[in-house]
N, C-alpha and C positions, 0 to 999 in steps of 0.2 A: 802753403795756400795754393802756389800754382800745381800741388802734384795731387790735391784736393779737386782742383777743377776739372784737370785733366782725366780724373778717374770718373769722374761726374761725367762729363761728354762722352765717356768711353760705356758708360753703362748704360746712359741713355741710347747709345745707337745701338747699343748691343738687344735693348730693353724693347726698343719700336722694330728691330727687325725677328722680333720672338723665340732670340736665345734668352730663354728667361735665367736660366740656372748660372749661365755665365755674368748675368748683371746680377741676377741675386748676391753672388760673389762679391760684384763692386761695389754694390753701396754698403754691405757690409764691412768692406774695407775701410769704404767713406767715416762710418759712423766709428772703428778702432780710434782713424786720426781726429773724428771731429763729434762726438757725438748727440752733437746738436745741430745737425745738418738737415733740416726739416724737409727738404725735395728728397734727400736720401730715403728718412723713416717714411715720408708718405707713397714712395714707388716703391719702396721693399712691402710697407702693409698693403700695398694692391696685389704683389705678385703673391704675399703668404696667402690671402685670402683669396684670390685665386687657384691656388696652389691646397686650395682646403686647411689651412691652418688658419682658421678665424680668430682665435685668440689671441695668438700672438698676432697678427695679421691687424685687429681693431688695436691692439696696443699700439703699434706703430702709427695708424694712423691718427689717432688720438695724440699722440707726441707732435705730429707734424703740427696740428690744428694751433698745437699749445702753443706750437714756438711761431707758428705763423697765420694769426689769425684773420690777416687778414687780404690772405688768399682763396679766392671762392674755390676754387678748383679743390682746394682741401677738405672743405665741409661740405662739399657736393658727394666725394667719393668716400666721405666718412658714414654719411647719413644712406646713401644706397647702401652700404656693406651692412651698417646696423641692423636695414628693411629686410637684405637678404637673408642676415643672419637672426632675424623674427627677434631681433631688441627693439619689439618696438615701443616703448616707453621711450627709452632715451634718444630715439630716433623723432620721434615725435616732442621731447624736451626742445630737442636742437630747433625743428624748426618755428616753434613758438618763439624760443628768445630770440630767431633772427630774424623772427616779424619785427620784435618790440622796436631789437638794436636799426629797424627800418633797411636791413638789406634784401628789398623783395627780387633783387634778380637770381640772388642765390636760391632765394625761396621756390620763386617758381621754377628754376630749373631740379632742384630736389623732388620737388612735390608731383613736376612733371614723371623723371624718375621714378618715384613712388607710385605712379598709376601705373606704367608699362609693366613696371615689376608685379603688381596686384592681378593685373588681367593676364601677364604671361603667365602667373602662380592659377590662375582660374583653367585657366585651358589646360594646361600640364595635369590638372586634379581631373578635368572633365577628361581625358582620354587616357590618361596612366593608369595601367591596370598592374599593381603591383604588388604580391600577393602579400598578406600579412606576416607568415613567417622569414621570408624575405628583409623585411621591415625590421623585426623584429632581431633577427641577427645582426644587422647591421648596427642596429640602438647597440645592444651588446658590446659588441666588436669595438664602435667608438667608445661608450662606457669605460671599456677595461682599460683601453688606449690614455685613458684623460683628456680623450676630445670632445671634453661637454657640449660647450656651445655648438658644436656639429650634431653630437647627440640629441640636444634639445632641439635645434629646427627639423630632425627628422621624427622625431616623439610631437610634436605639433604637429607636423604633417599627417601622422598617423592617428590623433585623437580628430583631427578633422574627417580623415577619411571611416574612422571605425568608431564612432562615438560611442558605441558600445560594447569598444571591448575594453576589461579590467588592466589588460597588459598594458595597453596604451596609454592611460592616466597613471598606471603603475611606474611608466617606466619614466615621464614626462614626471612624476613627481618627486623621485630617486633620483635625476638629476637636480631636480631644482633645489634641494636637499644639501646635495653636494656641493652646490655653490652657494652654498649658506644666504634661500629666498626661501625664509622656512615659511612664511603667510603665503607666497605662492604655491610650495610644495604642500602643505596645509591642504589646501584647495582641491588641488588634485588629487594627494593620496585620497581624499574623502569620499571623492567620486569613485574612485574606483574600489574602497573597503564598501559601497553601497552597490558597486555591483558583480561583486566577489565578496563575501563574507567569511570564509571561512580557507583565506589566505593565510596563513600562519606569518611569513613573512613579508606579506603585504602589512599586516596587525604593528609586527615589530617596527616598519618602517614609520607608517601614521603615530605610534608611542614614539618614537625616538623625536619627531617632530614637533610633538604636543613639549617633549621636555624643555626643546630648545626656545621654544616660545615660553615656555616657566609656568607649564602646565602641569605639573608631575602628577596630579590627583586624578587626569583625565590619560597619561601616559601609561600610569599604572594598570588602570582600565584596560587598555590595550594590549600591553604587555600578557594580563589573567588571560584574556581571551584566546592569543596567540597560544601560549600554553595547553590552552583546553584542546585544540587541535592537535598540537605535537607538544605534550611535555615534558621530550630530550631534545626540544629545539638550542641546543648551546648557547644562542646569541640571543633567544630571548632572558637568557636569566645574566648575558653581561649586561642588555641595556638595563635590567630591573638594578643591577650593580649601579651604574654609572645613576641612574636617577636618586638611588638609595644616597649615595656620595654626595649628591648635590641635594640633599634635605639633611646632612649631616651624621646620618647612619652609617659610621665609617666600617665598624665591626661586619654591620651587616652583608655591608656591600662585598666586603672581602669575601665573607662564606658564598656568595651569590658566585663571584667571579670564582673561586676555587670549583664550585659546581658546575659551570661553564667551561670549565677547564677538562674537570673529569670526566663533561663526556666529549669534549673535542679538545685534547694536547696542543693543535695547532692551531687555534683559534688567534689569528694577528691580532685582533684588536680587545679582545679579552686579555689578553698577556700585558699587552701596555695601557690597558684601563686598571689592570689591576697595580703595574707601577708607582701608577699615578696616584691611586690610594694609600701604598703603601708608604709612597713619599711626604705623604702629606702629615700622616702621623709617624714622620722620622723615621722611618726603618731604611735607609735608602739603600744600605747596599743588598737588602734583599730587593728592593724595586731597579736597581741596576740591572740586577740579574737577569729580570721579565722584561726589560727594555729589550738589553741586549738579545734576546732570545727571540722576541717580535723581530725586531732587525735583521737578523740574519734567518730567519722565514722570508720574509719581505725586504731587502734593499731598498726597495723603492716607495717606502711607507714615511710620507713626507711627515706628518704628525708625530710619529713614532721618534723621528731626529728631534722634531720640538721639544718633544716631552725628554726627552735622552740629555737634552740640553738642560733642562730646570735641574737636573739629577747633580749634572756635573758641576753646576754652579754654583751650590749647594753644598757639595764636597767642595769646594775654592779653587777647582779647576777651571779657570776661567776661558784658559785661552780652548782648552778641548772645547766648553760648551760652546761658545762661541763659533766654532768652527762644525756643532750639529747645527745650531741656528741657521748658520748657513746654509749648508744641504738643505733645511727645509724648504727655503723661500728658493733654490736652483731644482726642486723636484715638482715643486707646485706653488707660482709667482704670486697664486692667489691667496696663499695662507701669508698673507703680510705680519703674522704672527711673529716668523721669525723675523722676519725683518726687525720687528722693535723690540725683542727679546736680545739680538746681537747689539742694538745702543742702548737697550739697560743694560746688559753686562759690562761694555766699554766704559762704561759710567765708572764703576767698582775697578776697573784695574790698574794696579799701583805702581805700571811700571811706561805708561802709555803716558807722551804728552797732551797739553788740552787743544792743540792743533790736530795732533793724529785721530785724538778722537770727533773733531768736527770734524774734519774731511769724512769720516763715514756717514755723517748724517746729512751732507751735502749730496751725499750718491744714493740715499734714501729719497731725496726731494725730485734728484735724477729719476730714480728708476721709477719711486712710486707716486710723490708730488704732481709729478709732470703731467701725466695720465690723467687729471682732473679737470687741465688747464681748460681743455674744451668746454667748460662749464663756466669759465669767469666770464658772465655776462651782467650786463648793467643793470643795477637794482633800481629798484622803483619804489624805494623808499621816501616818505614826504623828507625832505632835507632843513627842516625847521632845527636850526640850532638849541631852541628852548624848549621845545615839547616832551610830551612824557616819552620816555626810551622805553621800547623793549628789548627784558635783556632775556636770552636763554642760555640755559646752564648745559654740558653733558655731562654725565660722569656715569660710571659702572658700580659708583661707591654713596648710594642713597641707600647707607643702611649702617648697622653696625661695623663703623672703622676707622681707625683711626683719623681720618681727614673728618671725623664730624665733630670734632673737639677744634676746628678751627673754619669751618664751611658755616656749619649750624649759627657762632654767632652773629657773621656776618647776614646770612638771609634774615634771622629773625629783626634784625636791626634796618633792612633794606628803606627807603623812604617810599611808601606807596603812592605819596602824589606824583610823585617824580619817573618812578620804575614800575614796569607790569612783568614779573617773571614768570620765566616757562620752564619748568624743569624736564628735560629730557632724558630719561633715565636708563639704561642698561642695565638692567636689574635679571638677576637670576629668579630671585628671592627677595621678601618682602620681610619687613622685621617690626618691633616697637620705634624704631628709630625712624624708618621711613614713614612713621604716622608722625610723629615730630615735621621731617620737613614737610609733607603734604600741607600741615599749618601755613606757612611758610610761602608758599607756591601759590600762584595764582592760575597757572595751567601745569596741569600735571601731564605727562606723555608718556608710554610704557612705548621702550622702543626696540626693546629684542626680538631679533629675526626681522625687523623694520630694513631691508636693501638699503644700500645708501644712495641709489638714484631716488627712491621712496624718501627716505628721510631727508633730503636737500631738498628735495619737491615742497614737503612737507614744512618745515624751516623757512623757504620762503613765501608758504601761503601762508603762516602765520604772521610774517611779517616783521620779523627780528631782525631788530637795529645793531646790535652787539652778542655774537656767540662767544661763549664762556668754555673753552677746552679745563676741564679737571682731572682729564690722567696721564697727559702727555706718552709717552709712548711703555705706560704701564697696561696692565691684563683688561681685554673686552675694550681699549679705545674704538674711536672712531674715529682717527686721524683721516680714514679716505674720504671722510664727507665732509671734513674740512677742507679738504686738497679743493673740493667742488667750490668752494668761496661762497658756499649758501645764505650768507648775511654780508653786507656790506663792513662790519668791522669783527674781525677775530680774535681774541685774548687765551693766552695760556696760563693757568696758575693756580698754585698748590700744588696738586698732585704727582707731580716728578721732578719739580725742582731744579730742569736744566730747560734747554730750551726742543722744544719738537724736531725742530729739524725743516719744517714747514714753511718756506716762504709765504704760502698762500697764507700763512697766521700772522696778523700784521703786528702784534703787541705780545711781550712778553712781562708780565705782572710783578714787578720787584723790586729792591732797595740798592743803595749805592754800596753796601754792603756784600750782599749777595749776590752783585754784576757790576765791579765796583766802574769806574770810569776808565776806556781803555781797553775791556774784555769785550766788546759791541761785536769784533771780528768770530767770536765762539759763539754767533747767536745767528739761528735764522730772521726771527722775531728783533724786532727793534724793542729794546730793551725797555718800559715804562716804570720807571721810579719813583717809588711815593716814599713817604718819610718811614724811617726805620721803625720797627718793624712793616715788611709788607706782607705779615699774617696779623692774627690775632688769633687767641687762646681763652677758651671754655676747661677748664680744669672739669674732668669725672667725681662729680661728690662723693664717691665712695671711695677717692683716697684713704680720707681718715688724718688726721692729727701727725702734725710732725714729731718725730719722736727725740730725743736727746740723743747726744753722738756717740755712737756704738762705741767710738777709742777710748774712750774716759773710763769704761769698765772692762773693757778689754784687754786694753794696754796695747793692742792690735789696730793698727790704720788699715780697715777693709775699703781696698781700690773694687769698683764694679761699675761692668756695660750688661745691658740689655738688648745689645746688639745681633742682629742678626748674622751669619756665620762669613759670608758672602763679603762684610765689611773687615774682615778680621782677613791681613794678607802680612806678609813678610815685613815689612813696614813695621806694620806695627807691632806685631808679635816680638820685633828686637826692641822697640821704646819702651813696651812695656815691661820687659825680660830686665831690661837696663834700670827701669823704677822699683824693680823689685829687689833687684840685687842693691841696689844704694838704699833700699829702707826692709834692713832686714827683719822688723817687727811689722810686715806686711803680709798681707794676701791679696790675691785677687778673682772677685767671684764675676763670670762668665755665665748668664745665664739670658736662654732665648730659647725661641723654637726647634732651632736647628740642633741642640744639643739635646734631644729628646735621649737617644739610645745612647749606650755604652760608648757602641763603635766612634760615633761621632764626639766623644767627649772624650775618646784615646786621641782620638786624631787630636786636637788640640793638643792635648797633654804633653803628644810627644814634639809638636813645635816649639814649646817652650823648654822643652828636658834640652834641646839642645842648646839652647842658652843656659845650660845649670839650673832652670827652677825647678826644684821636689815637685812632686804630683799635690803634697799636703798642703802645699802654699795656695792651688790653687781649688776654687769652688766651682766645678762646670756642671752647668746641667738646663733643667727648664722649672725654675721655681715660678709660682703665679699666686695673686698678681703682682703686677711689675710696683704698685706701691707695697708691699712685705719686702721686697728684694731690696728697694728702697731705704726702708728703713734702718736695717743694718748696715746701710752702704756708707762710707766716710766721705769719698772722693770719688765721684763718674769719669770715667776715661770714653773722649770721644775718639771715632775711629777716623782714620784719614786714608787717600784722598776722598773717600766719600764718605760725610760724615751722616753719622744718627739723626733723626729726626724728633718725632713727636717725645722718646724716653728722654732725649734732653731736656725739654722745657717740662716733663713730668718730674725731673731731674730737681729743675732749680723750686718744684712748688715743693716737693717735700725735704725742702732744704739744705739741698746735696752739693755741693758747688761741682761742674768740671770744667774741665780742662779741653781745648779744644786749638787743632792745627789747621790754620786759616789756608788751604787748597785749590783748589784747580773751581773757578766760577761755574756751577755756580753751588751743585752739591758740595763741594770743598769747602763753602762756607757758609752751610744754612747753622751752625753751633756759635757762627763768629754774629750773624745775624741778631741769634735768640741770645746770647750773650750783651752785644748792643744795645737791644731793645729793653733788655733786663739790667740796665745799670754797669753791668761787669767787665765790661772789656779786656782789663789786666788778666784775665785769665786765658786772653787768645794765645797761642804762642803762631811763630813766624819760620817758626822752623823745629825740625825733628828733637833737636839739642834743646832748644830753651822748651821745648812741651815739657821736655824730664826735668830742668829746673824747675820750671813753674809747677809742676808735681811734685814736686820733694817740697819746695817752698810752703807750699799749705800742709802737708802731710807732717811737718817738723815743728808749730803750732798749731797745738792742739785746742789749748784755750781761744787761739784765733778760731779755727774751726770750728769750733762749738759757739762763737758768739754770731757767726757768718749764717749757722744753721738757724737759731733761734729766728733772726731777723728776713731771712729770704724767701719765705714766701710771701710775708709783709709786702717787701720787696717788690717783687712779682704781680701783686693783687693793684698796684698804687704805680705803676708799669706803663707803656702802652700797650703789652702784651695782652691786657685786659680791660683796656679800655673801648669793650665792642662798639658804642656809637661813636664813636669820634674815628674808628677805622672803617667801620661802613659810612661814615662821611668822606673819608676818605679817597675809599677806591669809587665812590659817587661820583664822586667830585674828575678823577680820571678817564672815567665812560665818560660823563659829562664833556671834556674837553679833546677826547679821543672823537667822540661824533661830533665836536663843533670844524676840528679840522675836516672829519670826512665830508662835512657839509657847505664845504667850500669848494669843494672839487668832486662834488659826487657821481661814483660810478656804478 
C-alpha cells in the first residue's frame, strides 16, 4: 500500500508538471499492483485522450466513474471527453441521470463545459479552411490504424463541413459499421448511395449493413446493383456468400465464396467467411486450412482468431482455441466476442478446477463488466411490491432451438394479470417458431444492430422491472447492456447454464441441485433456487412412440450420446473405453454434428483404439433425428465435467435411462438435475468409478431395462419436468419476491 501511494504522489507531480509520458508510466504501474485504483484509471484516461487514443482513453475513464462514483471531478472529465469525442448520446445520457440522482453542481459544471466546447467547435468550423482531401486521408489513415472513434469525430466534422459530398457519409457510415451501430451506419450509407449511385463499393457496404440488421431481401438488392457496375467486384459475391449462409444456402454460398476467391486469391475475409461455412457443415479441416491462410495474410485480423478458435474447439483442442479467443479480444477489446467464447470453452475443460475457471470470469466483469458501471443509476421505477411486473426477456434464440422446448412453456403459461412481457429479441432470422412466441409476448422488440447505449435507453423507457438474461455468455449475447443495469432487477437462466460472470446481474435462476449449497463462491450472480427442477420441458411431438429395447433382439446393449464433440475429452473417452471392455456384448454409437465428415469420426476412432476398442464396436457419425438414434439406443451416456443438455431429457421421454457424473456447478450438474426432477437419482454417479458401475449395473439386466423403458416416459409426463403451470407459478412467484426485496430498498 505505502509503495502504491508513493507511486501515486510521484506521478501526480510528475503529471501537473507536464511530463506526461513519465506519469503515464506511473499509473500504469499503479494499476499492475492495484487495478482498481480509480485516480489512476481516471488521470491515465485524461492523458490517453489527450494523447489521441480516445478509446482506450474513455475506457479508463469509465472504470474510474465505476469505482468512484461519487467523485464529480470524474464525470465532469468523462462527460467533456465523450462531447469532444462527438458521443454524444451517451454524453447527454450521463447528464440526464445526474439531474434525476439531483447532482446539479456536477451538472452545471458539465453542461457549462459543454457550451465552451460547442462554440469553440463553431469558431474552429467558421475559420478552418481544410481542404477535403486532406480530410479524407486522415479518415483513412485512422481507419487502417483502428482508431475509430478518432475516425468518426473527423467523418462528422467533415459531413458537417461538406454535406454534400458522398465520401463524407461514406466514410462516417464504414466506420459506424465497424463498431457494430448498423441503424446509424444505415443512415448514413443511405445518404451517401443517394448521392453516388453508382459506387460499386459504396452498394457493397449499404448490402452488408441491410444483412446485419436481417434484411437479406433488401441486401441482395444491393449487392445485383454493385455487380452491375463491376461484375469482377471479389467482395461483392463474399458478401452475396455470407448473406446466402445466413438464409441457409450453404452449398450456395461456397460456390459464391470460391468465385470470390478466383478472382482475388488474397481476399482476407473471403478466405475466413468461407471457413466458416465450411465449418458449419463439418468439413473442418478443410476450413482450417482458409483460416490459417487468412491469418497469415493478416496477423492482425481479430475476427479471423475468433473464428480459428470455433475450428479448434471443435477438433477438442481446447486449450489452442482458447488461446485464438484471446488474441481476439487483445487485437480489438471491442469484439467481446472472444471474451465469451474463451468462458464457453473454460466451461468444457476437463482438466481445469471450478475455482480456475471462475477467476477468468471475474477478470471478464474486470475488464468488461466494469465499463458499464457509469451507467448504474437510480431507477424510477413505481416500487409497489404487489403491482403488475414487467418483465423483459433477451435472447438471440426466438426461433427454432433447442431452448424452445423449455422457454415456450413457460411464456405460454405466464400469469397476464400479474406480468406484462417484452421480448427482446436478437434475431438474424425469423421462423414458424418465432410466430409461436409472438403469441406469447405482449411487446415484441426486434433489436439487431440496436447499440447498447440504444438498447439500455430503450429498456428503460419501457420501464422493465425485471430483465431476463437467456444466453448467458453464449453466440449474439448482450451481456454489455446488462453491465448498464438497464432494469432495476437482472436474472440469468437457461441458456448457459453457469453463471455470467456479471456482477451487475443480481440473480442466478436455479435449483439446489444444479448450485447445490456451498458453490455461491463460483457465482457472480446470487444464486435463486426454486424447487427442483428449475426448468421445465415441452417434449417435440414428432418424437413418435417409444420403441421396445433394441437388446432383447439383439443380444447387443447399444450405449449412445448425442453429444456434441467438444464434451467428449479424455475423461471420458477412458470411462467409456473401460464400459466397453467389461460388457463385451456392447457397442457404442456416437452420434452429433460434429461427426459429419470421415476425418472427424477417425479422430474419435483413434481415441478409443487406444484403449483397445475395434473401430466395429463403435457407431460415429451424424444420424437424424435424434429420436431414431434414440430408439435403438439401450443406455445414454452423459458426458462429464460438462454435461449434455436438452438430448438428456429427450433421452428419458423416449425411454432411454442414463447415466450421468454429478461435476463442477453448475454445468457439471444439469443430468443430475433432469435426473432429480425425473424421479431417478440412483442413476447419478459421484465419481468416475461408480459411473462404470452404475453402467454395467443396468446394462447386466435387461428385463430390468426393458421394464424401466416401458414405464419412463409415463414417468416423465406425471414429473415436474412437465408440469408447465405449476413452474410458471413458480418462477412467478421468484420475480414476485425478488422485486418485493428490491422494493424495500429501491435504487
Amino acid at each position: 500500500m505505502d509503495n502504491i501511494q508513493t507511486l501515486h504522489q510521484d506521478a501526480l507531480s510528475h503529471h501537473h508538471s507536464g511530463r506526461l509520458d513519465v506519469a503515464e508510466s506511473l499509473y500504469r504501474a499503479i494499476l499492475v499492483l492495484d487495478r482498481d485504483h480509480a485516480d489512476a484509471h481516471h488521470n491515465l484516461g485524461v492523458i490517453e485522450f489527450q494523447s489521441q487514443r480516445i478509446e482506450s482513453g474513455l475506457t479508463h475513464l469509465r472504470r474510474a466513474v465505476g469505482l468512484a462514483p461519487n467523485i464529480g471531478g470524474y464525470w465532469i472529465s468523462l462527460a467533456e471527453s465523450l462531447v469532444t469525442a462527438e458521443q454524444f448520446d451517451e454524453a447527454q445520457l450521463i447528464l440526464e441521470q445526474l439531474k434525476r440522482t439531483g447532482q446539479r453542481i456536477i451538472v452545471k459544471k458539465v453542461s457549462d463545459r459543454i457550451k465552451r466546447y460547442n462554440n469553440r467547435l463553431l469558431t474552429t468550423e467558421a475559420i478552418c479552411q481544410i481542404t477535403p482531401y486532406k480530410n479524407k486521408k486522415q479518415i483513412e489513415d485512422l481507419f487502417r490504424k483502428g482508431q475509430l472513434f478518432e475516425a468518426e469525430s473527423l467523418a462528422r466534422q467533415l459531413v458537417k463541413q461538406y454535406p454534400q459530398d458522398s465520401f463524407s457519409w461514406k466514410a462516417l457510415g464504414t466506420i459506424l459499421f465497424k463498431r457494430r451501430l448498423f441503424e446509424d451506419a444505415l443512415e448514413a450509407l443511405s445518404k451517401a448511395v443517394n448521392l453516388k449511385t453508382d459506387d460499386a463499393e459504396l452498394l457493397n457496404s449499404l448490402g452488408n449493413t441491410l444483412q446485419h440488421l436481417n434484411r437479406p431481401d433488401e441486401a441482395l438488392s444491393c449487392y445485383q446493383r454493385s455487380l452491375e457496375i463491376n461484375p469482377d467486384y471479389a467482395i461483392v459475391h463474399s458478401s452475396i456468400a455470407t448473406t446466402l449462409s445466413s438464409l441457409g444456402f450453404r452449398d450456395e454460398a461456397i460456390d459464391s465464396h470460391r468465385r470470390a476467391l478466383a478472382l482475388d486469391p488474397y481476399l482476407v475475409d473471403s478466405l475466413n467467411a468461407l471457413g466458416v461455412v465450411l465449418k458449419e457443415i463439418g468439413h473442418l479441416d478443410e476450413a482450417l486450412e482458409y483460416m490459417l491462410k487468412s491469418l497469415e495474410l493478416n496477423p492482425h485480423y481479430a475476427e479471423g482468431y475468433n473464428n480459428l478458435g470455433t475450428i479448434l474447439q471443435e477438433l477438442g483442442k481446447l486449450d489452442e482455441a482458447i488461446d485464438a479467443y484471446k488474441k481476439t479480444f487483445e487485437l480489438n477489446a471491442d469484439l467481446t466476442v472472444g471474451y465469451s467464447n474463451v468462458l464457453f470453452a473454460l466451461n468444457y475443460h476437463p482438466d481445469k478446477l471450478a475455482e480456475e475457471i471462475f477467476a477468468e470470469y471475474q477478470k471478464f466483469d474486470k475488464d468488461i463488466g466494469d465499463t458499464g458501471r457509469v451507467f448504474w443509476f437510480k431507477h424510477s421505477n413505481n416500487p409497489d411490491p404487489n403491482r403488475c411486473l414487467r418483465i423483459g426477456y433477451i435472447s438471440p434464440d426466438f426461433r427454432s432451438h433447442s431452448t424452445s422446448y423449455f422457454l415456450e412453456p413457460l411464456l405460454a403459461h405466464h400469469d397476464e394479470k400479474n406480468l406484462e412481457i417484452t421480448a427482446y429479441a436478437e434475431l438474424k432470422s425469423e421462423d414458424e417458431v418465432t410466430a409461436r412466441y409472438r403469441q406469447y409476448i405482449d411487446h415484441w422488440v426486434s433489436i439487431r444492430g440496436l447499440s447498447d447505449a440504444n438498447l439500455a435507453k430503450k429498456i428503460r423507457a419501457d420501464g422493465i422491472d425485471i430483465l431476463v438474461d437467456l444466453a448467458g455468455q453464449t453466440a449474439d449475447n448482450r451481456l454489455t447492456v446488462f453491465a448498464r443495469r438497464p432494469a432495476p432487477i437482472a436474472v440469468s437462466w437457461l441458456g448457459y447454464g453457469y453463471t455470467t460472470g456479471l456482477s451487475a446481474i443480481d440473480y442466478f435462476l436455479t435449483d439446489d441441485i444444479m448450485a447445490p449449497l456451498g458453490s455461491e463462491h463460483l457465482f457472480a450472480e446470487k444464486p435463486w433456487r426454486i424447487a427442483v427442477p428449475s426448468m421445465v420441458y415441452r417434449p417435440n411431438m414428432n418424437m413418435g412412440n417409444v420403441s421396445s429395447l433394441p437388446a432383447l433382439e439383439t443380444g447387443i446393449v447399444t450405449l449412445g450420446t448425442l453429444t456434441r464433440g467438444i464434451r467428449i475429452n479424455h475423461h471420458v473417452v477412458r470411462v467409456w473405453s473401460t464400459i466397453l471392455q467389461r460388457l463385451p456384448k456392447s457397442r457404442l454409437m456416437i452420434q452429433s454434428g460434429t461427426f459429419t465428415t470421415q476425418s472427424m469420426q477417425n479422430l474419435i476412432i483413434e481415441q478409443f483404439s487406444a484403449y483397445g476398442i475395434a473401430p466395429e464396436r463403435l457407431d460415429v457419425g451424424c444420424r437424424t433425428p435424434a429420436a431414431a438414434v434414440l430408439k435403438d439406443t439401450d443406455i445414454s451416456l452423459d458426458c462429464f465435467p460438462h454435461n449434455s443438455g436438452t438430448t438428456l431429457i429427450e433421452s428419458l421421454y423416449m425411454g432411454v435411462p442414463f447415466i450421468t457424473l454429478a461435476a463442477r456447478p453448475s454445468v457439471g450438474r444439469i443430468g443430475s438435475t433432469i435426473l432429480h426432477g425425473a424421479g431417478h437419482p440412483e442413476w447419478i454417479a459421484t465419481t468416475e468409478e461408480d459411473y462404470i458401475e452404475k453402467t454395467i449395473a443396468l446394462a447386466s439386466d435387461l428385463p430390468r431395462l426393458a421394464a424401466i423403458r416401458s414405464r419412463l416416459r409415463a414417468e416423465l409426463e406425471a414429473s415436474p419436468w412437465c408440469d408447465e403451470v405449476g413452474f410458471a407459478k413458480r418462477v412467478e412467484q421468484a420475480y414476485r419476491e425478488m422485486w418485493q426485496i428490491w422494493c424495500k430498498n429501491p435504487t
